[in-house]
C-alpha positions as CSV (number, residue, x, y, z in Angstrom):
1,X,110.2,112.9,104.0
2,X,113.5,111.5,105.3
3,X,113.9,108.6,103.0
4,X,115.1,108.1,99.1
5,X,113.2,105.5,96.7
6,X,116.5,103.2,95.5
7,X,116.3,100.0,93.4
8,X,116.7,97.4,96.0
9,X,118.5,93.3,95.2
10,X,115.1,92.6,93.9
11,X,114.8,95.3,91.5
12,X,112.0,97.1,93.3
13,X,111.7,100.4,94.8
14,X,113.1,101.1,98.1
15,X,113.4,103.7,100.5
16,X,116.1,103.9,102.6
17,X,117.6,106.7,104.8
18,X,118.9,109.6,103.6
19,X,120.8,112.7,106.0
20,X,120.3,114.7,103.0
21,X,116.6,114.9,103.0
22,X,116.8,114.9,107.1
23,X,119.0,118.0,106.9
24,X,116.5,119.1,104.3
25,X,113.1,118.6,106.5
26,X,114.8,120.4,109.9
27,X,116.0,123.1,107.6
28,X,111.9,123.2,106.7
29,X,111.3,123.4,110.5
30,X,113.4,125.8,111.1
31,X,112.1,128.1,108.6
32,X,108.6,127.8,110.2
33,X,110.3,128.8,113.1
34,X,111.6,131.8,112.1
35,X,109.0,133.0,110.2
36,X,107.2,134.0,113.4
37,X,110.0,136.0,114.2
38,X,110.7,137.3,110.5
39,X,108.0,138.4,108.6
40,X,110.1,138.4,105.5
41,X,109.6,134.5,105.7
42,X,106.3,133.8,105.9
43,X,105.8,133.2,101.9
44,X,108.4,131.0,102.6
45,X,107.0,129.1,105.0
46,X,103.4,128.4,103.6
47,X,104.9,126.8,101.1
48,X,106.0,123.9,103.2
49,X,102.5,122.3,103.5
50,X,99.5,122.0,101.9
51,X,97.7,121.4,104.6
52,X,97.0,124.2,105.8
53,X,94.1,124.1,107.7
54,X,94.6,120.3,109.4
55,X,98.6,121.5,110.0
56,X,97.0,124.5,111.9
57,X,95.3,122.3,114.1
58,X,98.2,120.0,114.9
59,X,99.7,123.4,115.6
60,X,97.8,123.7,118.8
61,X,97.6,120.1,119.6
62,X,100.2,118.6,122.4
63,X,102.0,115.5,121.2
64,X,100.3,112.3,122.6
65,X,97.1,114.2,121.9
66,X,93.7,114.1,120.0
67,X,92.0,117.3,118.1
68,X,88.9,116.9,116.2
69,X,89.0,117.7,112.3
70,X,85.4,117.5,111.3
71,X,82.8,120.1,111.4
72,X,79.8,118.7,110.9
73,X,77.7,115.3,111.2
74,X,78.6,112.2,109.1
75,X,74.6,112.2,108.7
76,X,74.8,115.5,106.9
77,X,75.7,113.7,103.9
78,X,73.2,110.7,103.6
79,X,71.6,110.5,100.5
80,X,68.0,113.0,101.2
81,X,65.3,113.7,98.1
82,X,63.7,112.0,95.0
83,X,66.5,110.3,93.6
84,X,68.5,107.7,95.8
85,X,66.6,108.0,99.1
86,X,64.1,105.1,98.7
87,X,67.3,102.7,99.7
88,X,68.4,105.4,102.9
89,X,64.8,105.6,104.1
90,X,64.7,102.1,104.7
91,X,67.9,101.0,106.1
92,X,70.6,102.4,107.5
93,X,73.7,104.4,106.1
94,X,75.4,104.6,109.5
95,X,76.2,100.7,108.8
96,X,78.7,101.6,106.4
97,X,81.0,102.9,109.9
98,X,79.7,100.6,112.1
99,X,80.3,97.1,110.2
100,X,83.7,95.8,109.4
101,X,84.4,99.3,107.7
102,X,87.8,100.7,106.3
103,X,88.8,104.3,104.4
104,X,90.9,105.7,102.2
105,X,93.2,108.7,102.8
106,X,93.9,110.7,99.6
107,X,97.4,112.8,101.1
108,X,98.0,114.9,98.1
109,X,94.4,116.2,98.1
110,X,93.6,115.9,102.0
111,X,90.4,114.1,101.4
112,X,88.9,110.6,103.4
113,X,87.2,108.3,100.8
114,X,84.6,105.8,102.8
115,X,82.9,102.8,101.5
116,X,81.3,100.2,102.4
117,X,78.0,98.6,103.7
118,X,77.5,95.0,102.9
119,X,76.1,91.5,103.9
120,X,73.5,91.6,106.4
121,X,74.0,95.2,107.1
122,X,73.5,97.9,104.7
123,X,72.7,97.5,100.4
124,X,73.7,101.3,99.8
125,X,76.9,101.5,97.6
126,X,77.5,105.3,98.0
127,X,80.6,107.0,98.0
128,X,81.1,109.6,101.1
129,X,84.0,112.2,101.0
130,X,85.5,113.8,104.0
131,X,87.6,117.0,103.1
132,X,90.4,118.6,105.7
133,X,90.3,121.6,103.4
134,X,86.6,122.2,104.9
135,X,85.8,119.8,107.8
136,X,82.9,118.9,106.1
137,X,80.8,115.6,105.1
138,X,79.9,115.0,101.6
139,X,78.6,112.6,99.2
140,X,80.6,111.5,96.0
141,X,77.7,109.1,95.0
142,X,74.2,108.3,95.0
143,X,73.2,104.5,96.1
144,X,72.8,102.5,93.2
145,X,69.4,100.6,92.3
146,X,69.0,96.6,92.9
147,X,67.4,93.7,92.8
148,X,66.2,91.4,95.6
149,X,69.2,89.5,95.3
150,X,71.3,92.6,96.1
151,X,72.6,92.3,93.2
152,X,73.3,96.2,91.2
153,X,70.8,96.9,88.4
154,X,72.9,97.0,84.7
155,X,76.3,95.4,86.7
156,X,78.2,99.1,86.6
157,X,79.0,99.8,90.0
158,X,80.2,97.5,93.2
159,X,77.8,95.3,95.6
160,X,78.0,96.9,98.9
161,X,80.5,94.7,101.3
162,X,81.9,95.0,104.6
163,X,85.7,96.4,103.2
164,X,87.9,95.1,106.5
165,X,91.4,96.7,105.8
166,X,90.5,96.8,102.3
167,X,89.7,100.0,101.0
168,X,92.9,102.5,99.6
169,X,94.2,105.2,97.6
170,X,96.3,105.2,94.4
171,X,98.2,108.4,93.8
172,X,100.0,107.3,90.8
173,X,96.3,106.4,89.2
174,X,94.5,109.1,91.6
175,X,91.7,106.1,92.1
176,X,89.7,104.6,95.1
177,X,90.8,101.0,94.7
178,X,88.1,98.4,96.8
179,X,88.9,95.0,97.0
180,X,85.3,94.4,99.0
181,X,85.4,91.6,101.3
182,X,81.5,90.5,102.5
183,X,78.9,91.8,99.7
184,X,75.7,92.4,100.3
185,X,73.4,89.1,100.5
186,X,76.2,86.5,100.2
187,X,78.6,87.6,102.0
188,X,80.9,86.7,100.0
189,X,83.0,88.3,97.2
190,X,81.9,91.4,94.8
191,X,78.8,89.3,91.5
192,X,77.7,91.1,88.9
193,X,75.2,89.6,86.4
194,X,76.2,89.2,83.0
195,X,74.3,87.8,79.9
196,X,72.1,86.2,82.5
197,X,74.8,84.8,84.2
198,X,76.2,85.6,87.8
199,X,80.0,85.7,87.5
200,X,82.9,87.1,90.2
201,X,83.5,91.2,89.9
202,X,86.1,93.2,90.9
203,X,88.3,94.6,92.3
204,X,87.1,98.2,91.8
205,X,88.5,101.6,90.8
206,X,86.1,104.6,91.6
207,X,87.3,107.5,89.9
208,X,87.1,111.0,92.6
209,X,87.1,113.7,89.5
210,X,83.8,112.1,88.6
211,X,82.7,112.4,91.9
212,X,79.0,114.1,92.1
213,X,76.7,114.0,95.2
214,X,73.9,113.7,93.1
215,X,74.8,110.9,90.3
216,X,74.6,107.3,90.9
217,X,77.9,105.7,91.2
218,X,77.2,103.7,88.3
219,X,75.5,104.1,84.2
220,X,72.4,105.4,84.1
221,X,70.6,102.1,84.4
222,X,71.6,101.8,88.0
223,X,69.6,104.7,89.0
224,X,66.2,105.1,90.6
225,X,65.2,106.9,87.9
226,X,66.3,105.3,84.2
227,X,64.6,108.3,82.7
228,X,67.0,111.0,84.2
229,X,70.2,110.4,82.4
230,X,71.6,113.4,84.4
231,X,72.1,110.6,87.3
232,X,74.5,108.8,85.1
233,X,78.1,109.2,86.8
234,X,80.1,106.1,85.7
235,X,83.0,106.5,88.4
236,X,83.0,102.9,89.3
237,X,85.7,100.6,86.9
238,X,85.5,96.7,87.6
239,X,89.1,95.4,86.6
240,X,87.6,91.8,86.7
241,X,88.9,91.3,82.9
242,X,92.2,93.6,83.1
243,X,94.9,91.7,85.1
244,X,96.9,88.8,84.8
245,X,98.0,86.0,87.4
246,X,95.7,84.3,90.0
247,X,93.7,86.4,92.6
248,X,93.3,85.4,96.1
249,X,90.2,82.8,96.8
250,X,88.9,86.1,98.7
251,X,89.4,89.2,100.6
252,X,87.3,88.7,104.1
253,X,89.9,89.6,106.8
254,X,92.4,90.9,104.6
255,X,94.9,93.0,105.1
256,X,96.1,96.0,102.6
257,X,99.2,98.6,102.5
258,X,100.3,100.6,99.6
259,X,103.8,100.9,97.7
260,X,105.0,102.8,94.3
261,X,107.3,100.7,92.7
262,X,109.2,101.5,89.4
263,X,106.3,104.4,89.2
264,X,103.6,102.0,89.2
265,X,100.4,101.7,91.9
266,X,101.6,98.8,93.6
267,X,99.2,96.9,96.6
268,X,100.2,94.4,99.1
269,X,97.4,92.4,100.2
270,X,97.5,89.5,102.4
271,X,94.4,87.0,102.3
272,X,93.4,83.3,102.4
273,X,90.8,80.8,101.6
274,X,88.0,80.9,103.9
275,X,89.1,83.0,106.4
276,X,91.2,79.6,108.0
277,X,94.0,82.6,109.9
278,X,97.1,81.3,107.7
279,X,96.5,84.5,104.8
280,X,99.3,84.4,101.6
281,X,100.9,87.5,101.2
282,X,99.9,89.1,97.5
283,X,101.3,91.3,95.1
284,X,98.5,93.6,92.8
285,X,100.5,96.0,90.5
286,X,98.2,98.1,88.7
287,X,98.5,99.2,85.3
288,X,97.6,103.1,83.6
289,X,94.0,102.6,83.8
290,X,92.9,105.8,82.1
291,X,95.0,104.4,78.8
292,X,94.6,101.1,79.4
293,X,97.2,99.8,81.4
294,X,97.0,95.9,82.4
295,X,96.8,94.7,85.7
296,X,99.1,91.4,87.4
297,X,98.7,89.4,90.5
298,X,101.6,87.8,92.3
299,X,101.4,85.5,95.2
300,X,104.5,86.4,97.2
301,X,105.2,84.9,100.6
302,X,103.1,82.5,102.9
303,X,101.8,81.7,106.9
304,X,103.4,79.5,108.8
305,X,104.8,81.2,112.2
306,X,101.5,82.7,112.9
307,X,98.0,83.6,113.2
308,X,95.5,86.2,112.0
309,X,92.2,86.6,111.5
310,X,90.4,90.4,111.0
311,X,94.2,92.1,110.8
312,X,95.3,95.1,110.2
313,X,98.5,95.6,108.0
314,X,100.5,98.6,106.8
315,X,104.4,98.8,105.3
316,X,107.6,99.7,107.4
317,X,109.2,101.9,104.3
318,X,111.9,101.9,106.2
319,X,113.0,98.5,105.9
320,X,110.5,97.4,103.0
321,X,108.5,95.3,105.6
322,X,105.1,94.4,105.4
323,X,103.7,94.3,108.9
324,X,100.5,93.1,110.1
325,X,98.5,92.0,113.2
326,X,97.9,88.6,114.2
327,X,95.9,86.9,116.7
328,X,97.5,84.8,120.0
329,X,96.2,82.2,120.5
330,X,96.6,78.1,120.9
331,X,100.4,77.7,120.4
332,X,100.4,80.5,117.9
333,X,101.9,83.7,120.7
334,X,102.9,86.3,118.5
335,X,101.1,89.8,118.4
336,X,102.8,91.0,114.6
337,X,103.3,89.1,111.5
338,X,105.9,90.3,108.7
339,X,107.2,89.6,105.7
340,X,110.8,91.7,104.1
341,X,109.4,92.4,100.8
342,X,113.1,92.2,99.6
343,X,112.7,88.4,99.7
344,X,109.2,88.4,97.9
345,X,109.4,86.0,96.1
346,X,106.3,85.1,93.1
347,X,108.3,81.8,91.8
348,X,108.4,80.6,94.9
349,X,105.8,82.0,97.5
350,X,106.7,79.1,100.1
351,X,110.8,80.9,100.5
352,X,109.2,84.1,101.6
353,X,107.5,82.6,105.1
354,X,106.4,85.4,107.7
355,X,108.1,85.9,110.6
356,X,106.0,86.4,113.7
357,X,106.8,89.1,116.5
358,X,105.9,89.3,120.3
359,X,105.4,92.3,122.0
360,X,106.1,93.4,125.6
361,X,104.5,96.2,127.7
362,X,107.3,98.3,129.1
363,X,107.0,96.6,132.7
364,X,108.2,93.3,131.0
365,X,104.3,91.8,131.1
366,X,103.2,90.4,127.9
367,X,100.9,92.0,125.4
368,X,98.3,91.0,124.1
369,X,97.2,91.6,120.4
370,X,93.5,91.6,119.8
371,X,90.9,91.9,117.0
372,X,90.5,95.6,117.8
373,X,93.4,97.0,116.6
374,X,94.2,99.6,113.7
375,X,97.8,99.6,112.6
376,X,99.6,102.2,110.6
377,X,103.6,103.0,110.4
378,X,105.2,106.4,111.4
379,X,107.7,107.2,108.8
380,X,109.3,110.4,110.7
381,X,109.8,108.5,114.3
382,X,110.5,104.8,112.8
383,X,107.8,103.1,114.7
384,X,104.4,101.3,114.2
385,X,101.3,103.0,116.1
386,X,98.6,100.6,117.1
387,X,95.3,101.9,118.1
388,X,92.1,99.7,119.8
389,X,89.9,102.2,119.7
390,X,87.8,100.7,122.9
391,X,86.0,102.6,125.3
392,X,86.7,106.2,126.1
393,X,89.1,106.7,123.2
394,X,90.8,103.7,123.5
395,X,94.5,103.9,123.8
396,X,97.3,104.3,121.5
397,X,100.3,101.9,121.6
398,X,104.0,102.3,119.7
399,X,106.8,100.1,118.9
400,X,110.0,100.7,117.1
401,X,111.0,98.6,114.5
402,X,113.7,96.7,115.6
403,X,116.4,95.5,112.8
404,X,119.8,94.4,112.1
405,X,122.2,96.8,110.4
406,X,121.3,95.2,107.0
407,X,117.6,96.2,108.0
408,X,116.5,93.0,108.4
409,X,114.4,91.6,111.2
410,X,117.5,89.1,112.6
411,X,117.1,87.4,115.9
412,X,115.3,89.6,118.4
413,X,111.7,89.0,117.7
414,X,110.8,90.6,121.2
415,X,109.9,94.4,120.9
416,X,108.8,96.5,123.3
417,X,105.6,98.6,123.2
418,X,104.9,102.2,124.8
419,X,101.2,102.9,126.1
420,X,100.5,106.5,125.4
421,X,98.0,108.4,127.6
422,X,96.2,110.8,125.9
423,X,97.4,114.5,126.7
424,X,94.3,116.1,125.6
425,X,91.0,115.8,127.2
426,X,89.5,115.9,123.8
427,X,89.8,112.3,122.2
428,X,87.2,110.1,119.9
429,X,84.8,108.2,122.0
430,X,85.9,104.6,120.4
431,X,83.8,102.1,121.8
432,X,83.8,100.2,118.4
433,X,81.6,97.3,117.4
434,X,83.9,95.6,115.0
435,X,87.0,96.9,115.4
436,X,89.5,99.4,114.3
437,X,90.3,98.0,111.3
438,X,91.1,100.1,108.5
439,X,90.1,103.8,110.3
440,X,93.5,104.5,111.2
441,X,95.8,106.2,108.6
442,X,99.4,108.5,108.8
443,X,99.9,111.3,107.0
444,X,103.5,111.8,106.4
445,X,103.3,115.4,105.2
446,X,100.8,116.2,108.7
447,X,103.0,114.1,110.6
448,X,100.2,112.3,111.9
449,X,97.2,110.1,112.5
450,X,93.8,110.2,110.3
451,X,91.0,108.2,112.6
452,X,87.5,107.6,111.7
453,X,85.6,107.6,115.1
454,X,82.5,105.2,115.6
455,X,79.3,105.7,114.9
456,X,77.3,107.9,117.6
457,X,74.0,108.9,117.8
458,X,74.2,113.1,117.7
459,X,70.5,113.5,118.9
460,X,67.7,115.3,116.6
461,X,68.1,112.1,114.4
462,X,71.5,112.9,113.6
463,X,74.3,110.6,113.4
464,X,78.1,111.0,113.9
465,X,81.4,109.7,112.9
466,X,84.0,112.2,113.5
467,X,87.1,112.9,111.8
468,X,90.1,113.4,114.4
469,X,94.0,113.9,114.2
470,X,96.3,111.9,116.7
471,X,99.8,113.8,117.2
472,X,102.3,111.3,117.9
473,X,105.0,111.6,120.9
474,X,108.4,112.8,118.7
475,X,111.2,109.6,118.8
476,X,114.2,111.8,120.6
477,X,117.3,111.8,117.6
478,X,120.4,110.3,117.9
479,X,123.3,112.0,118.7
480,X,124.5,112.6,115.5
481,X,120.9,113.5,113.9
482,X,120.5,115.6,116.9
483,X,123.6,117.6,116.0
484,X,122.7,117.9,112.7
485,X,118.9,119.2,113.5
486,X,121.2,122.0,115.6
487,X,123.3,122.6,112.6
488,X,120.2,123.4,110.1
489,X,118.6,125.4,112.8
490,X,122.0,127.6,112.8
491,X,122.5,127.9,109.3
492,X,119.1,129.4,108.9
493,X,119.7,132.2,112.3
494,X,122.9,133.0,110.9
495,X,120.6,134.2,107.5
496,X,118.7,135.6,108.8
497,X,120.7,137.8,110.9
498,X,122.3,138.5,107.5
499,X,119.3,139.3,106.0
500,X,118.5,141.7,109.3
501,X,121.9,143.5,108.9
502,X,121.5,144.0,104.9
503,X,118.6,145.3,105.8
504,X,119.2,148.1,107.7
């Protein structure tokens, strides 16, 4: 990582660049570098990644190029015997990819948390768990039990719901947090019924240690069987009642990325009242929830400059800038929509307005953002990735953040973006339905892309939706970084000729 958490003018955390952890990360690569030539290092070496078996792929994967992570069918998982398969017999799990779908990347653990369902689509609320470690599918739930209304029997676990850009990980918590979107039946935000009365739910925590392929997601009443109380799993926490501060109207279309700030979970979430294109920007801090910890909403910035609708939206670290993908069109022409979260601002959202961003194809032509897109920022290379995901892969687009020397956005609201063709003949077959959305995730310790492919018939009944790795094209260094890569890279030959002369 080649950036430093600082208290920025706001009193939030920050990172900025730092040559110190630069030097440190080529000093890393250069020690994977000679441990093929130095035995001596290998120990050494393996310790610089967990990630052991996705790194390996990478490995052997040319930048600008796809390799596929998963090793067996998405369908593998779907929920199969007594308990849980009266809902999967009679609709269909493969929904859960195919409508208006997000994940969740867990980076310390290497695992893909996927949720989702909803509306007119799919009532199952399982949890499904993809681990790098393996390749494999699994199940961290069972479907929960409900009424006609959709509606979860005993109010313990989340409606189903198309999740958007609206599913994510908290490391600090080490929680699944869902802020649904389009539940099941309404299509609106996550009910529950309580003391005969339907009130708002959620947002939801779902807890992985609890995780269990065959417990319902929920208590024991939201099980097929009441009678088994083995099926109880309670992994699902509503935190209707634990925050303070005024949520958004809803989440349909929204947009999340995800911050640590003063060692809390922190969530930037932008959303508005029915879907009208013009979302608020939104602050969720989340407390300790294991002890008890107190959740706060904060309304932080506002729409004006442009237009969005079924965005994507991720955070330049960088330069502490929330950036997310609008929609041209009308009089409303740009392609990205950001806020500088140093200016967020919860006494006065309306000071914080967004500033909008066009983008140009490399040829001068103009580019055109669309409702396909998945959007996630590339700490190592300083530049935003963009991914439409249509037909035959789709393509993969970049753009470096361009900013003043204070690191704001300044006058030159014109970037340029870089169409990569794929350098692998290998690459996910796209062709989405509704969109990238939220399938498209970096990995800053991989150095690259997470994608959840479509859903695809795999013949015999079975269904996929593969797991792949996207490499990205390496930003050449400046000069002076580029001298100082050259420097670590000598320091470490000059030990280890040491190291061969001492040993002789």
């Amino acid at each position: 990582m080649n950036t430093m958490s600082v208290q920025n003018k706001q009193g939030n955390s920050k990172s900025v660049f730092n040559k110190d952890r630069l030097q440190t990360s080529y000093l890393a690569l250069a020690s994977l570098l000679i441990a093929n030539s130095f035995p001596g290092f290998v120990a050494q070496a393996h310790a610089v990644t967990s990630f052991e078996r996705l790194s390996s792929l990478l490995a052997a994967t040319p930048e600008g190029g796809w390799v596929k992570a998963s090793t067996n069918f998405y369908s593998d998982a779907w929920p199969t015997g007594a308990d849980g398969v009266q809902l999967a017999s009679v609709q269909f799990p493969g929904s859960i990819v195919r409508a208006w779908s997000s994940f969740a990347w867990d980076p310390a653990d290497g695992k893909l948390m996927l949720w989702g369902g909803g509306h007119a689509n799919y009532a199952g609320n399982e949890m499904y768990v993809w681990d790098g470690a393996t390749g494999a599918w699994g199940r961290g739930s069972l479907p929960s039990k409900t009424d006609m209304d959709g509606m979860v029997i005993g109010g313990t676990a989340p409606q189903s719901a198309h999740t958007y850009d609206n599913n994510i990980y908290l490391p600090v918590n080490d929680m699944f947090l869902t802020f649904g979107g389009a539940a099941i039946r309404t299509g609106g935000n996550f009910q529950t019924m309580e003391d005969a009365t339907i009130r708002r739910a959620g947002p939801y925590l779902w807890d992985p240690a609890k995780a269990d392929p065959n417990k319902v997601g929920g208590s024991n009443d939201s099980g097929w069987n009441p009678d088994n109380a083995a099926q109880n799993g309670n992994m699902w926490i509503d935190r209707h009642d634990n925050w303070t501060g005024s949520e958004p109207s809803g989440y349909i279309n929204s947009t999340t990325a995800y911050a640590t700030e003063n060692g809390q979970d922190v969530v930037y979430l932008t959303a508005d009242r029915n879907s009208s294109g013009f979302p608020s920007l939104y602050r969720y801090t989340l407390g300790d929830v294991r002890n008890g910890g107190q959740d706060k909403w904060e309304q932080v910035g506002v729409t004006v400059n442009s237009v969005g609708s079924q965005s994507t939206g991720t955070i330049d670290t960088e330069n502490n800038l929330y950036i997310k993908t609008a929609l041209v069109t009308g009089s409303y022409t740009s392609d990205l929509t950001i806020w500088d979260l140093d200016k967020a601002n919860a006494a006065d959202p309306r000071s914080n307005p967004d500033i909008g961003i066009n983008l140009v194809k490399e040829d001068g032509s103009d580019f055109v953002m669309t409702r396909a897109f998945g959007i996630d920022y590339d700490k190592a290379n300083n530049q935003i990735l963009l991914w439409d995901g249509k037909g035959d892969g789709g393509t993969v687009w970049s753009a470096s953040v361009i900013t003043d020397e204070a690191g704001n956005i300044g006058s030159n609201t014109t970037w340029t973006v870089i169409e990569h063709e794929s350098s692998t003949l290998d690459h996910p077959h796209g062709n989405f339905a509704t969109g990238v959305l939220g399938k498209w995730h970096y990995d800053e310790s991989l150095g690259a892309f997470i994608a959840l492919d479509e859903l695809a018939s795999a013949g015999g009944g079975a269904w996929d939706a593969s797991i792949w790795l996207y490499k990205p094209t390496t930003v050449v260094p400046e000069p002076e970084t580029y001298a100082l890569m050259l420097a670590g890279l000598g320091l470490i030959g000059w030990v280890a000729r040491r190291r061969s002369r001492e040993d002789r």
